[in-house]
C-alpha positions in Angstrom: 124.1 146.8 80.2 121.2 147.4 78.1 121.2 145.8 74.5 119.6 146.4 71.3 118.3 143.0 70.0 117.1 142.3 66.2 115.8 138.6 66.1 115.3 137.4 62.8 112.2 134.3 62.3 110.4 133.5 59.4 107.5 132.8 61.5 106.2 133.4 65.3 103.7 133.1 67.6 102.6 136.7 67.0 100.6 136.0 64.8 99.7 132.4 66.3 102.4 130.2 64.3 102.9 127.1 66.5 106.0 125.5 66.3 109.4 124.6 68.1 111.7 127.2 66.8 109.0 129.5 67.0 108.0 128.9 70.5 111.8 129.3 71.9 111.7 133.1 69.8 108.9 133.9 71.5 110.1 132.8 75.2 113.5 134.1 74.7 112.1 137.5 73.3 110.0 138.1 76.0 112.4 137.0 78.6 115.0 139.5 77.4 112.3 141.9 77.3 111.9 141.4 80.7 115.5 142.1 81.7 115.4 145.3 80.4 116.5 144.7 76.6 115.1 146.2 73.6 114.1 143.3 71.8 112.6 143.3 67.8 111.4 140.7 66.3 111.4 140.5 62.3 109.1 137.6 60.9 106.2 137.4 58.6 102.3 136.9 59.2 102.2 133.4 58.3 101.6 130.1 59.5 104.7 127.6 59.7 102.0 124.6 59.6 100.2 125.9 57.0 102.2 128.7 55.6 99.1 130.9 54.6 99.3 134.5 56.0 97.3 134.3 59.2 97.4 138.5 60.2 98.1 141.8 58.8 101.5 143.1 57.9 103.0 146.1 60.0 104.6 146.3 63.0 102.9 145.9 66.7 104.3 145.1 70.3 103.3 142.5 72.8 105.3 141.8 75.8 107.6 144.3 75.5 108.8 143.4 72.1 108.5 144.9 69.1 107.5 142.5 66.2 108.1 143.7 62.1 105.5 141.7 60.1 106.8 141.7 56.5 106.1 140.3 53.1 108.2 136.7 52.0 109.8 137.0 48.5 108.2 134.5 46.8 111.3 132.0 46.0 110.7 129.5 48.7 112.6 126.3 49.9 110.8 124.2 51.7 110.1 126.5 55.0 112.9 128.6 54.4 112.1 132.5 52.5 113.2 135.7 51.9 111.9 138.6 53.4 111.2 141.7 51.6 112.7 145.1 53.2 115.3 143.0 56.0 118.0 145.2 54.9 116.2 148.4 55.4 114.5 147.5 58.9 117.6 146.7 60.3 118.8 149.6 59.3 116.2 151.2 61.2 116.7 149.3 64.1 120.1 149.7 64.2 120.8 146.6 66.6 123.9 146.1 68.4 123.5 142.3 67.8 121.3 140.6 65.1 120.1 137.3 66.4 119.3 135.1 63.6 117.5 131.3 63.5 117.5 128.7 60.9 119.7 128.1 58.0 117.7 130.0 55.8 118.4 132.8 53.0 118.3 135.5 55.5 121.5 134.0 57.2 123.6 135.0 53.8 122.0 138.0 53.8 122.7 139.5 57.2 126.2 138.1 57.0 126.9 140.1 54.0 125.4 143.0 55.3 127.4 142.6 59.0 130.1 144.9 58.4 128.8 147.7 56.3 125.6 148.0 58.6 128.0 147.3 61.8 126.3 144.5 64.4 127.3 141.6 65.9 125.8 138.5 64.3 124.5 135.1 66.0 123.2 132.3 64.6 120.8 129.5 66.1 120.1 127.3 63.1 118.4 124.4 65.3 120.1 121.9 63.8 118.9 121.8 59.7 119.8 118.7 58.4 118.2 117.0 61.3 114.2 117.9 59.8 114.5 118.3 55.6 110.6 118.0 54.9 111.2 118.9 51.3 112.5 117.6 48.1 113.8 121.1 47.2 115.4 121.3 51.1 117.3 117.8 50.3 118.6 119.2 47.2 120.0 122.3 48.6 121.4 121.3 51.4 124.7 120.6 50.1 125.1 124.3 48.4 123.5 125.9 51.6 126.5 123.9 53.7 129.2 125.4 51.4 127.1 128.9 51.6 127.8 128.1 55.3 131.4 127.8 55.7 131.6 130.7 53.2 129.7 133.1 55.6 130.9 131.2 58.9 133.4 133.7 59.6 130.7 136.6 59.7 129.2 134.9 62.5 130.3 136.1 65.7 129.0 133.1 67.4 126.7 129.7 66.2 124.0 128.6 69.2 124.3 125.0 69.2 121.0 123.1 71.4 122.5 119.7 71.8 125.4 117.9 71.6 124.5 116.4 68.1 124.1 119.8 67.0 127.6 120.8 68.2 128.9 117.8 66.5 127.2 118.7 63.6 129.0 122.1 63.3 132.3 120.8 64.1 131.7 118.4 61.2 131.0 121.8 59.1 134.5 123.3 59.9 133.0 125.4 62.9 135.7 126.0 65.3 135.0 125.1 69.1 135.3 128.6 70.4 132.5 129.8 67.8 129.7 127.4 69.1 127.9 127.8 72.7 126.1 125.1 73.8 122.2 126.3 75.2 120.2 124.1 76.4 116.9 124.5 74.3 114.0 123.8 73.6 113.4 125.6 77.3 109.9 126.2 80.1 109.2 128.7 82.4 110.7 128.0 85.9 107.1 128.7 87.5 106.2 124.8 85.9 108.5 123.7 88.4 106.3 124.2 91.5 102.7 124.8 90.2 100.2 122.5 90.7 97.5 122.8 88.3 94.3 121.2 89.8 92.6 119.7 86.8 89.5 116.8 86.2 91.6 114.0 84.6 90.5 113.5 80.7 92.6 110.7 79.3 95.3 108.8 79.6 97.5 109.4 77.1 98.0 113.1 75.2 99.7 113.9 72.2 100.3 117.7 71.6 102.1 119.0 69.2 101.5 119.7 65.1 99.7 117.2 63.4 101.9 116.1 60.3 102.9 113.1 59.0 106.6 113.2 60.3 105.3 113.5 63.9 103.6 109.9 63.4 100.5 110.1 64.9 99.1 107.5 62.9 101.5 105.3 64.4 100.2 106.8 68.0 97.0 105.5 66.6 98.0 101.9 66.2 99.5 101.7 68.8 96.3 102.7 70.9 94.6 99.8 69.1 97.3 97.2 70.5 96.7 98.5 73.8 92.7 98.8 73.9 93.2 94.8 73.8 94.0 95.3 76.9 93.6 98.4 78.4 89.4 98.4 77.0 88.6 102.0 78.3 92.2 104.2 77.1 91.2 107.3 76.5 93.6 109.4 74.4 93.7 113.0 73.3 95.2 113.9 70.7 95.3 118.0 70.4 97.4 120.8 67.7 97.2 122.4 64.2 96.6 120.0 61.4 97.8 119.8 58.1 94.1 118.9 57.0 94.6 116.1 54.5 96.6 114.0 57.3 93.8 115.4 59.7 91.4 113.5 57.8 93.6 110.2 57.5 94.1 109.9 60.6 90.1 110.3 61.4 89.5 107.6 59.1 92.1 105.3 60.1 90.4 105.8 64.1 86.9 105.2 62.5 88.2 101.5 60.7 90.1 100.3 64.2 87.0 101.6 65.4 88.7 103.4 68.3 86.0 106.9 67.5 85.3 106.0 71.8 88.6 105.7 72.9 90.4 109.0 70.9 89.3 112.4 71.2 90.6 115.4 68.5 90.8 118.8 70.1 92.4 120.8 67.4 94.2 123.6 68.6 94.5 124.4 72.2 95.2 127.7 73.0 98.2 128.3 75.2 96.7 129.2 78.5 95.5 126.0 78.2 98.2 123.9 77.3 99.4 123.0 80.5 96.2 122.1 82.1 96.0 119.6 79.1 99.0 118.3 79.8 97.7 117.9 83.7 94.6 116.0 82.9 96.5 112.9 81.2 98.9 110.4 82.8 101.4 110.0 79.8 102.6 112.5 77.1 103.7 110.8 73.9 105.5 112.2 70.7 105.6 109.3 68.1 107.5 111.1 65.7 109.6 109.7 62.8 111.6 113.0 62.3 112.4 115.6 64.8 115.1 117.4 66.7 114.2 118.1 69.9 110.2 118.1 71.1 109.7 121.1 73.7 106.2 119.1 75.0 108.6 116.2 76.2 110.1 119.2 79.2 106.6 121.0 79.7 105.4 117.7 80.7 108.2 116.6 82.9 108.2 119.6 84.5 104.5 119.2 85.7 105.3 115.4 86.2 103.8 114.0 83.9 106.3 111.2 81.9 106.8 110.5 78.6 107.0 108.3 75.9 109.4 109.4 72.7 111.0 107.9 69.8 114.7 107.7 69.3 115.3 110.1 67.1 117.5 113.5 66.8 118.6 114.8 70.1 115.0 113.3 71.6 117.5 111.1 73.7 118.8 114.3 75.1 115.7 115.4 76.3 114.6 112.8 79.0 116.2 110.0 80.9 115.7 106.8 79.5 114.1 104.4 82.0 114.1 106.9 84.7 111.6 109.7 83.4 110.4 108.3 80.2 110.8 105.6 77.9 112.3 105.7 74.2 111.1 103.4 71.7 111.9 103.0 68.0 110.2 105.0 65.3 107.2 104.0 63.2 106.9 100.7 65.9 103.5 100.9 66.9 104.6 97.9 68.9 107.0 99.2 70.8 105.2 101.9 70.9 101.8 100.0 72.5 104.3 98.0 75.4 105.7 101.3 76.4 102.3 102.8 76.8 101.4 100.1 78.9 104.1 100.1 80.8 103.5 103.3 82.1 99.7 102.7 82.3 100.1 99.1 84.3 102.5 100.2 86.7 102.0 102.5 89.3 105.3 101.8 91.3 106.9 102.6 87.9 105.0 105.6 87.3 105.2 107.3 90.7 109.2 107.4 90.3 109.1 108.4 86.5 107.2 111.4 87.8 109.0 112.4 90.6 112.3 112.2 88.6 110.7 114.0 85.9 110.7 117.1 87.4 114.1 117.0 88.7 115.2 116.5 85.4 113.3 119.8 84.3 115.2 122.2 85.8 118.3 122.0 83.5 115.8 123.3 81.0 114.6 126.6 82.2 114.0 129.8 80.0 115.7 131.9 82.9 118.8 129.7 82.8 119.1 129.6 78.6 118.6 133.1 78.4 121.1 134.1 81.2 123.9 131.7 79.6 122.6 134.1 76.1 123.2 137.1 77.7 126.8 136.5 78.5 127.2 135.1 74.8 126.0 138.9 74.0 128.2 140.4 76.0 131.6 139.0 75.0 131.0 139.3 71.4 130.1 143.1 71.7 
């Protein structure tokens, strides 16, 4: 059965806004494009990394999807805004099932508008108290919890990622039989069993947004514990910046004097990406703060293991000792022995990558979004 699908984002890769949530919208979008859905997508033109409007407003397709480009109200909480003229596009949509991520204003919104506009709602809010990057989002968490339970029963049905997630809604008053557990962040099956031939560049890769809560400068130490013994590490270190932690971190490589050993690559486009990820031996994501980390799958889908802090439902997305190692955040120590573990060790290494891509496949983009489809049908 053909469905009409209104996804609501603040921010996606159309235009190029590079992110977690934003990649799974964009996957999942196109995927259920591809099955024969009529998919919308309602964001903005801006950049979650540097929210500063990066395209035109209007509406344009790509993929098969249909994406509404509006303005933000200006009232902003941390990531989180309103956008102008929701009401009225979904109106002129007219969805059968509005799809909605993040706990932000719009959530209120479209549960207030559920019954009188007549949809089903669902709600992915990738776990929110997991990543507050704010003051303001710390101090309204508590009133946007009791907003939550307040509007809970207009939800037809929370998308929980991870078991802390579904915890987490439990621990809200969600009942069990509104939350289904996906499995996201999610790849393409097709990583599975390509073999990108690629000239090796480095050893270690990080890939991802360049902030302070994803730790790079820790990444950074770290390198300079290992270059004591491991002279010649090369390391990559690719993504949008944040340019004043940009620059810190090129002045802290210049004074360990590591300007030979790490390479900057800024943002890599995505048919790219995983030819990137192919050229290096070890992926690491040395964040203090996260949820999940989609790059930790990509790579162990194309074999490559990885190195992650224990943080958030990171745990959840390897298997410790088996296709990557955890270590603690903000220990470039720990941090330094796990990378040359993996370096030293080929025996080690061979296994972590073969395992690695078993792993993978409980992670695919055609297996989340076929569990989602059946989620849509029995609320409709």
């Amino acid at each position: 059965m053909k469905i009409r699908i209104a996804i609501v984002c603040p921010y996606y890769p159309w235009p190029p806004s590079v992110g977690g949530v934003e990649t799974i919208v964009r996957s999942v979008s196109t995927e259920l494009a591809k099955r024969g859905h009529e998919v919308y997508v309602i964001t903005t033109p801006f950049d979650v990394t540097t929210l500063k409007q990066v395209t035109e407003y209007g509406v344009e397709e790509r993929d098969g999807v249909t994406i509404y480009k509006l303005k933000p109200g200006k009232l902003k909480l941390g990531y989180a805004r309103f956008l102008k003229n929701l009401r009225e596009v979904i109106k002129e949509v007219k969805p059968d099932i509005v799809h909605e991520h993040n706990l932000h204003p719009h959530l209120i919104q479209l549960a207030l508008w559920r019954s009188s506009i007549k949809y089903r709602l669902i709600a992915e809010l990738h776990h929110p108290a997991v990543n507050l990057d704010f003051l303001t989002q710390k101090l309204a968490m508590p009133f946007t919890v009791l907003a939550l339970k307040l509007i809970s029963r207009d939800v037809d049905m929370f998308i929980a990622h991870t078991l802390i997630e579904k915890d987490w809604l439990r621990s809200k008053g969600i009942p069990d039989e509104s939350i289904s557990l996906i499995r996201f962040p999610a790849i393409p099956q097709r990583l599975l069993s390509i073999d990108i031939q690629t000239e090796m560049l480095g050893d270690v890769l990080y890939l991802g947004r360049i902030v302070p809560k994803k730790g790079v400068h820790i990444l950074i130490k770290a390198l300079n514990i290992v270059k004591q013994h491991l002279s010649n590490i090369k390391a990559t270190i690719a993504g949008p910046a944040e340019p004043g932690y940009l620059k810190e971190l090129k002045n802290l490589t210049e004074r360990l004097n590591l300007k030979n050993n790490i390479m900057f690559s800024g943002v890599i486009k995505e048919e790219e990406k995983y030819a990137l990820i192919k050229s290096h031996k070890v992926l690491v994501l040395p964040s203090l703060k996260e949820y999940t980390g989609g790059i930790l799958l990509e790579a162990q889908a194309l074999g490559i293991p990885v190195i992650a802090t224990r943080v958030g439902a990171v745990p959840e997305m390897l298997i410790e000792n088996e296709t990557g190692l955890l270590v603690q955040p903000n220990n470039e120590f720990e941090l330094a022995k796990a990378i040359k573990t993996l370096l030293s060790d080929s025996i080690t290494y061979q296994s972590f990558s073969k395992k690695a891509r078993e792993f993978a496949k409980n992670f695919t983009v055609e297996k989340a979004v076929e569990n989602l489809e059946k989620v849509y049908y029995n609320v409709l």
